[in-house]
C-alpha positions in Angstrom: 0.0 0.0 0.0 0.9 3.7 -0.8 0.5 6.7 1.8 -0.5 9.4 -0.1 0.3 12.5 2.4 -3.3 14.4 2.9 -2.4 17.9 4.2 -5.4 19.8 3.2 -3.6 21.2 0.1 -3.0 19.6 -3.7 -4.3 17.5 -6.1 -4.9 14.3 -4.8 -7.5 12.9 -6.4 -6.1 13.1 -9.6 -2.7 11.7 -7.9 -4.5 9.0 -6.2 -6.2 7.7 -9.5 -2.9 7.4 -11.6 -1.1 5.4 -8.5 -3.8 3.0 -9.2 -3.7 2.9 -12.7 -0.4 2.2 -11.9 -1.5 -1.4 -10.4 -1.1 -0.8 -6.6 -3.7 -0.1 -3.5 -3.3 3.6 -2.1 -4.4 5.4 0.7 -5.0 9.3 1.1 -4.4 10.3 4.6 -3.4 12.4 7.2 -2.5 9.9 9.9 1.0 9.4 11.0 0.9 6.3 11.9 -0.8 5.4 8.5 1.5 6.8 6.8 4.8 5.0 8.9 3.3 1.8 8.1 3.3 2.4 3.7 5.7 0.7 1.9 6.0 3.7 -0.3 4.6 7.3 0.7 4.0 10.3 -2.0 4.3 14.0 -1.3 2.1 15.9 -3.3 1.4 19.3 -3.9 0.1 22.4 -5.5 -0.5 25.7 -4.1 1.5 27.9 -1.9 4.8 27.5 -0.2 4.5 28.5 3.1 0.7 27.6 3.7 1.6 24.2 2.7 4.5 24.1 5.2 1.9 25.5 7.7 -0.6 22.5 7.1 2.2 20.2 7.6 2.8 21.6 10.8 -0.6 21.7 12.1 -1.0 18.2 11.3 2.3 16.9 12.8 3.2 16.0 9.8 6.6 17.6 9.7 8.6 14.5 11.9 6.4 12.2 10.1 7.6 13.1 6.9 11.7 13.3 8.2 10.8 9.9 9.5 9.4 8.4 6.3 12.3 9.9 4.8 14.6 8.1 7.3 12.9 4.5 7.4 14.4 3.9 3.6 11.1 3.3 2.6 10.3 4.7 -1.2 9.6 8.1 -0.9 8.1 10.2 -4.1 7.8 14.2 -4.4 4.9 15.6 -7.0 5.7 19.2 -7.1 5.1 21.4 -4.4 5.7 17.9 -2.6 10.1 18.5 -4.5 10.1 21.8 -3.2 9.0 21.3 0.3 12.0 18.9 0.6 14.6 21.7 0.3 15.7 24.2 2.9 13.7 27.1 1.9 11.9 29.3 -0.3 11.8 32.6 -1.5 8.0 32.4 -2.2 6.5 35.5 0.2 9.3 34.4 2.2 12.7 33.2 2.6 10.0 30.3 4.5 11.4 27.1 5.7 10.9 24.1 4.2 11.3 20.5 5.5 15.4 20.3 5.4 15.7 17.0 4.3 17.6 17.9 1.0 19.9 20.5 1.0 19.1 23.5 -1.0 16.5 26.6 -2.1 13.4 27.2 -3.7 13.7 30.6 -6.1 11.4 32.4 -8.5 11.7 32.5 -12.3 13.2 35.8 -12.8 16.1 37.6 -14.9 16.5 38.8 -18.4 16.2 34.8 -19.9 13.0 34.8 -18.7 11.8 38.0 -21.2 8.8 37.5 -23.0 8.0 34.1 -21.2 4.6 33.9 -19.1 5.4 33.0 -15.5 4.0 30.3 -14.3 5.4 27.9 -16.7 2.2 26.4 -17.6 2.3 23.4 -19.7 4.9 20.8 -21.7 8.3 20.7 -22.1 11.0 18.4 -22.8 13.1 16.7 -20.0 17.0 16.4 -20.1 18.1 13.4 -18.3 21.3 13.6 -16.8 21.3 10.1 -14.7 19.5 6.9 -15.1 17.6 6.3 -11.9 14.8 3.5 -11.6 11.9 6.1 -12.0 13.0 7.1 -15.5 13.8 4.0 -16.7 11.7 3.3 -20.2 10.7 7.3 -20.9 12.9 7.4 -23.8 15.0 10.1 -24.4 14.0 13.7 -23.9 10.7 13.3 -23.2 8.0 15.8 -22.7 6.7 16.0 -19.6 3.3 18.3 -18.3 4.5 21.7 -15.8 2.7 24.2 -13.9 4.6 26.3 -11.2 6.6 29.9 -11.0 9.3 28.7 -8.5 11.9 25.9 -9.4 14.7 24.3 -6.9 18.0 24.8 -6.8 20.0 21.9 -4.6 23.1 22.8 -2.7 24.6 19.3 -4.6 24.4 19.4 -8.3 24.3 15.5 -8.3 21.0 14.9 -6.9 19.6 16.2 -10.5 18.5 13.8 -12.5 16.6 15.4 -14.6 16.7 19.1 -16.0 14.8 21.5 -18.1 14.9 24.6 -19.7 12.0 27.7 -19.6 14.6 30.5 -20.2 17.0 28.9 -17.7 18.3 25.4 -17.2 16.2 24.0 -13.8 15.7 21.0 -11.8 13.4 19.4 -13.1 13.9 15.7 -10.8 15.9 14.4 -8.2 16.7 11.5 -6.6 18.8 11.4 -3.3 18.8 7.7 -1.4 15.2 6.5 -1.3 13.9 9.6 -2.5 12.7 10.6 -5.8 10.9 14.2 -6.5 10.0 15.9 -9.5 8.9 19.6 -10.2 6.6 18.5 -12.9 3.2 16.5 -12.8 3.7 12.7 -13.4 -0.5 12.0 -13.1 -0.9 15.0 -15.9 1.7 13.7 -18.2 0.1 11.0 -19.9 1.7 7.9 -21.2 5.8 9.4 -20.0 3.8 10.1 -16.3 2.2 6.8 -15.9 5.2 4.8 -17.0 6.9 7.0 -14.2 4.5 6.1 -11.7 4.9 2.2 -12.7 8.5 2.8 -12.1 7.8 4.2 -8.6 5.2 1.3 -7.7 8.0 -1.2 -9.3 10.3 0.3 -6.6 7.9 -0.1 -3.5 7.1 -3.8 -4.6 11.0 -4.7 -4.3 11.8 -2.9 -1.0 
């Protein structure tokens, strides 16, 4: 069974529903314990920094989420679910994030980005820097579905696996020990998304 981390904020019926097309029971909830005893638990997210961060906390959620992390248990980041990971974020902030990766969140911004609409809204093409389990069978360069103004920058350049360009180069996954995040919307991005997704249930049946 997948966790599928309910903190009053993101998409998660559309998340839940491609996890089970994906072949695999899930379950949306808030409970800690719940969510300790997944074999795989999924971070989603859409909506605002800081007012996610504050759900999190409200919920207890926070040391639930450092301990999921820490069991070695497969751990996947939709989103707002990547950036929450990281240290901080300049979004009506500096706010702080989780701390479980090392690293910022920032804003679009600079003269690359001239005469591009912020938020990227919509396809674009994935770079893959380093085969990881998740991307395995995507192909290369594949286009993937985005929606999201802020973009993370990790303190290590080797936990990118992925990268994309809207006017700069940008993170676009990562994967650091049992965790794999991506700013992009695997349940939105069709056949690439699902395959994704497989890849992530693939991962839980093993551990």
């Amino acid at each position: 069974m997948i966790a599928i981390v309910d903190y009053g904020m993101g998409n998660l019926r559309s998340v839940e529903k491609a996890i089970a097309r994906a072949g695999v029971a899930t379950l949306v909830t808030s409970d800690p314990a719940k969510i300790l005893d997944a074999r795989g638990v999924v971070l989603p997210g859409v909506g605002a920094f800081g007012a996610c961060m504050e759900n999190l906390t409200s919920r207890g959620l926070v040391a639930t989420m450092h301990q999921a992390v820490a069991s070695g248990r497969p751990f996947l980041g939709i989103c707002l679910g990547l950036q929450l990971l990281f240290e901080q974020s300049e979004e009506f902030g500096p706010v702080q994030g989780l701390g479980i990766i090392p690293g910022k969140v920032v804003r679009f911004g600079g003269a690359a980005l001239e005469g591009l609409k912020i938020p990227q809204m919509g396809w674009n093409r994935l770079h893959i820097r380093r085969s990881v389990a998740e991307l395995e069978g995507i192909g290369d360069d594949p286009y993937v579905y985005f929606v999201h103004s802020y973009y993370v920058v990790p303190a290590n350049p080797g936990v990118t696996v992925a990268a994309t360009r809207y006017g700069v180069e940008f993170t676009a996954a990562i994967a650091w020990n049992n965790v794999f995040a991506c700013q992009f919307h695997p349940e939105k991005s069709q056949a690439i998304g699902l395959r994704i997704l497989e890849n992530f249930v693939r991962r839980v049946r093993a551990s």
